[in-house]
TORDREN-605876 format. One line per 2 residues: number of its first residue (from 1); for each residue x, y, z of N, C-alpha, C. Coordinates in Angstrom, 1 decimal. Example, Ala and Ser with C-alpha at 12.3 -4.5 7.8 and 13.67 -1.06 7.14 Angstrom:
1) 13.2:-5.7:7.8:12.3:-4.5:7.8:13.2:-3.3:7.8; 12.8:-2.2:7.1:13.7:-1.1:7.1:12.9:0.0:7.9
***
This chain:
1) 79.3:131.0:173.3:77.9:131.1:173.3:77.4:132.3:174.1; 76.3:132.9:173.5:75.6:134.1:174.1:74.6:134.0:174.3
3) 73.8:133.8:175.6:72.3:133.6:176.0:71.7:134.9:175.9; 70.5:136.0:175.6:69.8:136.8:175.4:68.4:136.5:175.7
5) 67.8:137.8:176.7:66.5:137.5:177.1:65.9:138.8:177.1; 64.6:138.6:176.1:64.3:139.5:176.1:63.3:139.7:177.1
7) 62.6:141.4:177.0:61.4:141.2:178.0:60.7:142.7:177.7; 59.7:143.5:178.3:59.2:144.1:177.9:58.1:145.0:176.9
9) 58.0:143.9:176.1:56.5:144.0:175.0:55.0:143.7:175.6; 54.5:143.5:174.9:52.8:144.3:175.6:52.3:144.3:173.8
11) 50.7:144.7:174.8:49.7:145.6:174.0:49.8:147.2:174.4; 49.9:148.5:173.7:50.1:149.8:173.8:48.9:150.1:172.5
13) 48.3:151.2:172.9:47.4:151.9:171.8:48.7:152.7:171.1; 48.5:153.0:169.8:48.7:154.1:168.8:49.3:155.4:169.5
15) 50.1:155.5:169.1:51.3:156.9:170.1:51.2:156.7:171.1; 51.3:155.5:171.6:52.1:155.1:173.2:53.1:154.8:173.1
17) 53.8:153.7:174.3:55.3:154.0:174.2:55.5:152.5:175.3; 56.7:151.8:174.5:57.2:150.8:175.1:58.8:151.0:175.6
19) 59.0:150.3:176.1:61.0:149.9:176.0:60.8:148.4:176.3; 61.8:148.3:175.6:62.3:146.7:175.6:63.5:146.2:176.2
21) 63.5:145.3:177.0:65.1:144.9:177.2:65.5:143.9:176.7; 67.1:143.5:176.7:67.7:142.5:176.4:69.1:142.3:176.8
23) 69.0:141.3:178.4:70.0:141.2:179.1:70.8:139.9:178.4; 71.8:140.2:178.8:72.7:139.1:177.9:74.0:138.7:179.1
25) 74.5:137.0:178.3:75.3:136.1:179.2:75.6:135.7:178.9; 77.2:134.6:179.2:77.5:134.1:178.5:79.1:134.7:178.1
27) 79.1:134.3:177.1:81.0:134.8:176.0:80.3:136.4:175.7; 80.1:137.4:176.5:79.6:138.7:176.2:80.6:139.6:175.8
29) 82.0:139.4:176.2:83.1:139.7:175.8:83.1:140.1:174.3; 82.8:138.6:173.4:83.1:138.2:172.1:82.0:139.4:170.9
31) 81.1:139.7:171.9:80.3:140.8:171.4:80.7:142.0:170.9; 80.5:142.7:169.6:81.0:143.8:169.1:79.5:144.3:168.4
33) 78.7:144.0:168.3:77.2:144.7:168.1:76.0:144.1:168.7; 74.7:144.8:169.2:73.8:144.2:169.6:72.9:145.5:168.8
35) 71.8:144.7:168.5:70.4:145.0:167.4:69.2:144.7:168.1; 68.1:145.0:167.2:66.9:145.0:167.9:66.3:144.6:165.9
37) 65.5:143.7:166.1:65.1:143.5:164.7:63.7:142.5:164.7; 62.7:142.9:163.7:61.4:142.3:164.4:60.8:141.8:163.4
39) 60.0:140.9:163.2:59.2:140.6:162.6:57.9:140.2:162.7; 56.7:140.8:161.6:55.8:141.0:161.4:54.6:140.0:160.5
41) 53.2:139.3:160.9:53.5:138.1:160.4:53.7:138.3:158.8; 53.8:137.3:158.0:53.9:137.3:156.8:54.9:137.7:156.3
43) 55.7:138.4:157.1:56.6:139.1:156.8:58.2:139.0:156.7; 59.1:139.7:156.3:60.9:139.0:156.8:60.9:139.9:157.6
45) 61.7:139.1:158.3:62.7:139.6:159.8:63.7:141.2:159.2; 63.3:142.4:160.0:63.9:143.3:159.5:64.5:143.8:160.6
47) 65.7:144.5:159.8:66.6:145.1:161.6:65.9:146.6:161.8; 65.7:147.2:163.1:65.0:148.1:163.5:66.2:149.0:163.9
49) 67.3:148.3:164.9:68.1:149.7:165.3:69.4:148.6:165.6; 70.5:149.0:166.0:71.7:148.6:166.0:72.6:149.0:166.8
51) 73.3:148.9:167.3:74.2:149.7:168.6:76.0:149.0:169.0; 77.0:149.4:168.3:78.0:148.9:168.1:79.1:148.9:169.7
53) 79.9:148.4:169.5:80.4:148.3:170.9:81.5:149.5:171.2; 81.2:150.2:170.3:81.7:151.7:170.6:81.0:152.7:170.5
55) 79.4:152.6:170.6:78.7:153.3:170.6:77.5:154.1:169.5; 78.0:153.3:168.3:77.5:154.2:167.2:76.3:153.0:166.8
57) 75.5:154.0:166.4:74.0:154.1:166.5:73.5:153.7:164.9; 72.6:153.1:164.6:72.2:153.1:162.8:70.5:152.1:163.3
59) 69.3:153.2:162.7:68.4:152.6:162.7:67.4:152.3:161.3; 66.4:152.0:161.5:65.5:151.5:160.0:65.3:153.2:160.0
61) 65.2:153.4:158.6:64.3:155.0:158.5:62.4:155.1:159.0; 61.9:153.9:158.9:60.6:153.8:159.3:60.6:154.3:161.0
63) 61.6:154.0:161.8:61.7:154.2:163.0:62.4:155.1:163.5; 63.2:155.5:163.1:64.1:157.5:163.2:63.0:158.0:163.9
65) 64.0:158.8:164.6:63.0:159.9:165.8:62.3:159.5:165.9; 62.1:157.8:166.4:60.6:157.5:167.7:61.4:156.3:168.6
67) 62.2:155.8:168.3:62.9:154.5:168.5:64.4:155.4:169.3; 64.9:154.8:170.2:66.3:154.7:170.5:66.7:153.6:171.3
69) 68.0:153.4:170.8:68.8:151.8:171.3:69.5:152.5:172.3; 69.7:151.9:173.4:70.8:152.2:174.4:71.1:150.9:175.1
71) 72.6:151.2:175.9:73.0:150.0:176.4:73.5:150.6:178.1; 73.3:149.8:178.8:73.6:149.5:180.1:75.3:148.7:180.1
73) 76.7:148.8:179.9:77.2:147.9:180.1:78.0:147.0:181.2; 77.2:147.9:182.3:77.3:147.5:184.0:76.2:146.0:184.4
75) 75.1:146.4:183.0:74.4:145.3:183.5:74.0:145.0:182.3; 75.1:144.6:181.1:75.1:143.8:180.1:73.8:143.6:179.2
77) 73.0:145.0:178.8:71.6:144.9:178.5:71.4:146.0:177.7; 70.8:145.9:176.6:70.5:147.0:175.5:69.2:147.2:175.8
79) 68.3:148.0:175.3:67.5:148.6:175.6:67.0:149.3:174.1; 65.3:149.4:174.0:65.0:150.1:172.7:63.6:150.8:173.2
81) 64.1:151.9:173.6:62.9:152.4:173.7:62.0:153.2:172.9; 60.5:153.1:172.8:59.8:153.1:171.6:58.7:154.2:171.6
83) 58.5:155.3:171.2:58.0:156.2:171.0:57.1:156.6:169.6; 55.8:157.1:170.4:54.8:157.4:169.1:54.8:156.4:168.3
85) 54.3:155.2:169.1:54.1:154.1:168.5:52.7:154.0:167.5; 53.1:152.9:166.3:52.1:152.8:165.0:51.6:151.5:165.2
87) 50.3:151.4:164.5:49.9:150.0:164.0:50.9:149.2:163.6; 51.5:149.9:162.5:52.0:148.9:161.7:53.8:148.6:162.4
89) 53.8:148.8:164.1:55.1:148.8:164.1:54.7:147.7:164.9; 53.5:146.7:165.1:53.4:145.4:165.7:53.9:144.4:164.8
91) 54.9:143.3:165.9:55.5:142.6:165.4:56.5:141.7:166.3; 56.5:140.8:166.4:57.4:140.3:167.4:59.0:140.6:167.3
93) 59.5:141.2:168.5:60.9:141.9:168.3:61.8:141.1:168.9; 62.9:140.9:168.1:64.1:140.0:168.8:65.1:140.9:168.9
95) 65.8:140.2:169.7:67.0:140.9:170.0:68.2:140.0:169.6; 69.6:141.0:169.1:70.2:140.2:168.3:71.9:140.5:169.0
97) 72.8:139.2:169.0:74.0:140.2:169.4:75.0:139.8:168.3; 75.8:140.1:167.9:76.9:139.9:167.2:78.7:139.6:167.5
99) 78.6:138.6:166.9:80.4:138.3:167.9:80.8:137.5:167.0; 82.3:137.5:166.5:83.1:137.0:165.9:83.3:135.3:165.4
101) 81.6:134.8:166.7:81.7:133.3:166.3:80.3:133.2:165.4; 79.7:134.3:165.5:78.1:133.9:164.7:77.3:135.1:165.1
103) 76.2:134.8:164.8:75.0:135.9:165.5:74.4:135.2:166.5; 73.8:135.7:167.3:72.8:134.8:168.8:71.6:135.7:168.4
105) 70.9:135.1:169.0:69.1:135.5:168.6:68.3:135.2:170.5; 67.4:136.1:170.8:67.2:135.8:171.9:65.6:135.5:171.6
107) 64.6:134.9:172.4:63.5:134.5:172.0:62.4:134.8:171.3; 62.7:136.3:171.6:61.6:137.4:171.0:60.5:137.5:172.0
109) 60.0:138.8:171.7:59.1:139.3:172.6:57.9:140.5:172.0; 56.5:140.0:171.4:55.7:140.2:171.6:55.3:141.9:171.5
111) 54.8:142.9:170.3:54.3:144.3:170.8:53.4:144.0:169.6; 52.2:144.7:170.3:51.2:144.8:169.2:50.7:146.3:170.1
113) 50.1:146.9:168.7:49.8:148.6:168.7:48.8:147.9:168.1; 47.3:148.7:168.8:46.3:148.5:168.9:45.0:149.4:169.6
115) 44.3:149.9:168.9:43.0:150.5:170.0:42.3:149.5:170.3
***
């Protein structure tokens, strides 16, 4: 089992800027990718960015050059920080980890872009 907590989201106006975390516990070992993937209402759950346990990087093209995933592995936590942010990128964002017994999902957390 992998516990995941997100934290970080808010209200931001239009080209401001968030980061998000997502500390993780648990079988963290078993881990070999952690994501960031959100959904919007009405909408399906889409992956935003991705981050493999050797480092390599893959995001949505709607989010290229404004978005970056990074990881802490001293203190077991990814990170997405979010740049020249849009309306349309409000959406509640989960965080996701991947391991050889399943996917884990952490609660989600909350960004709306707004004047």
């Amino acid at each position: 089992q992998v516990q995941l907590v997100e934290s970080g989201g808010g209200l931001v106006q239009p080209g401001g800027s968030l980061r998000l975390s997502c500390a993780a516990s648990g079988s963290i070992f078993n881990i070999y990718a952690m994501g960031w993937y959100r959904q919007a209402p009405g909408k399906q759950r889409e992956s935003v960015a991705i981050i493999t346990s050797g480092g390599t990087t893959n995001y949505a093209d709607s989010v290229k050059g404004r978005f970056t995933i990074s990881r802490d592995n001293a203190k077991n936590t990814v990170y997405l920080q979010m740049n020249s942010l849009k309306p349309e990128d409000t959406a509640v964002y989960y965080c996701n980890a991947a391991t050889v017994h399943g996917g884990f999902w952490g609660q989600g957390t909350q960004v709306t872009v707004s004047s």
